[in-house]
N, C-alpha and C positions, 0 to 999 in steps of 0.2 A: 504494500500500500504506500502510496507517494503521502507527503507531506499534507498533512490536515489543511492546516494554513494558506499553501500553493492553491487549494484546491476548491472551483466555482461552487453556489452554493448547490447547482443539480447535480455537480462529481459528486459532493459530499455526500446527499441526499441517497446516491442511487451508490454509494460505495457500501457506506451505511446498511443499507437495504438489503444487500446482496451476502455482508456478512450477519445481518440479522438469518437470511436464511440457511449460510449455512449452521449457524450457531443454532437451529431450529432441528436440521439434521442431526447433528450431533448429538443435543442434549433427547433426540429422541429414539438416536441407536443404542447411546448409553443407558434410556433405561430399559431396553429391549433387554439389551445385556444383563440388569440390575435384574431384571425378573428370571434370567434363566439363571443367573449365580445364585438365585434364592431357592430353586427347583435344585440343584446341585447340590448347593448346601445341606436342605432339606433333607434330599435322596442322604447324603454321608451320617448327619446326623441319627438319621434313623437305623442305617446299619452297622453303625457304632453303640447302638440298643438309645437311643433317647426315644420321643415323641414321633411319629409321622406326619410330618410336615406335611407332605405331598397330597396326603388325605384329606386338608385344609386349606385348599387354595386360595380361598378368598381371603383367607387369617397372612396367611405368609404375603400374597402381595398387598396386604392392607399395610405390612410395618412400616413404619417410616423408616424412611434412607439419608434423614438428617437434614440442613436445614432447608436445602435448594436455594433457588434465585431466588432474589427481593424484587426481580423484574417483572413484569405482568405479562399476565400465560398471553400465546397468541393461537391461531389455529393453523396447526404441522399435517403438514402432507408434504407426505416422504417417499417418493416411489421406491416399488422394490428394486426395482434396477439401479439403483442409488449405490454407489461404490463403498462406501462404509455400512450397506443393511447386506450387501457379499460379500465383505468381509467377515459380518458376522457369523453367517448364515455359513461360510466357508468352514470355517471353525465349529462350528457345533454339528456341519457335516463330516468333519473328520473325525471330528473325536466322541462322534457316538453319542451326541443329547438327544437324541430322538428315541434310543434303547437305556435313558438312565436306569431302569430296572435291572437291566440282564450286564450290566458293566461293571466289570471289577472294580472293587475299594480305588487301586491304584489310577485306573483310568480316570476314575470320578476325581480323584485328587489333581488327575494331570488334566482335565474339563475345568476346574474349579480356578487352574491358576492359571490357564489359556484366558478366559472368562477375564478374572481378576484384572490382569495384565491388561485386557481388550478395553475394560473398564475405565481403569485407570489412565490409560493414555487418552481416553477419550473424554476422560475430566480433564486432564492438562493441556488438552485440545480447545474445549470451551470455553476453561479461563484466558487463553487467550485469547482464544475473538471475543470476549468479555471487553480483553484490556483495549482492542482497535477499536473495538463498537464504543466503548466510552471515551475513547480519545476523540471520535468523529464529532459523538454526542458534547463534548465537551467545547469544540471548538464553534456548534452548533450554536449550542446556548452563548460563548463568547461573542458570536458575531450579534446575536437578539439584543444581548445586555451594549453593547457598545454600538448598537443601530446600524451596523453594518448589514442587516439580511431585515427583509421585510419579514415579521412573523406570520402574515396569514400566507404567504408564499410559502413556510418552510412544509408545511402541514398539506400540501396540496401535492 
């Protein structure tokens, strides 16, 4: 992304724009993810002798996953053809999430940190088009407060 500042107020608007969506993808491959690390989980849990998870699915994906964005939700469509919903979908084709039942302990361990991993990067992924999207936004609001951009224009 070029310089916030350099940048007319329609660059900004549609740069803005374009990482809102994919920060839209993301945060909605990541919790595709979150729910099948919970089904994983679950599966381990239980044949390690605890509770069965997996027999309560609306309890397991009800838990909360901590705090989320302070940002306001918008509405995500995400085609499957989407290069990060085939990567996922790649990964739990290899490693057997589709037979969690019939997979050994060990598999399940090497699903849970395939998963994990997938997770994670794709939180450290978010926060940063977090940090471009409120840079834009930032610069946004600097041009309203110092009259540089018309405000019913930004909004349009």
């Amino acid at each position: 992304m070029s310089d916030a500042k350099s940048m007319s107020l329609p660059e900004l608007r549609e740069a803005r724009s374009r990482l809102n969506a994919d920060e839209d993808a993301v945060s909605f491959v990541r919790r595709l993810t979150q729910g099948r690390l919970d089904l994983v989980r679950a599966e381990l849990k239980h044949r390690r002798g605890g509770e069965d998870d997996t027999a309560n699915l609306a309890r397991v994906f009800g838990q909360e996953h901590g705090g989320g964005s302070n940002r306001p939700p918008r509405d995500t469509e995400v085609p499957v053809g989407h290069p990060l919903v085939i990567a996922l979908e790649k990964i739990c084709e290899e490693l057997g999430f589709g037979q969690l039942r019939t997979l050994q302990v060990a598999e399940l361990e090497a699903l849970e940190v395939s998963l994990a991993t997938f997770e994670r990067e794709r939180s450290e992924e978010r926060k940063a088009l977090f940090s471009s999207i409120d840079a834009l936004t930032s610069e946004l609001v600097s041009r309203i407060k110092g009259g540089g951009a018309d405000v019913d224009a930004m909004f349009q």
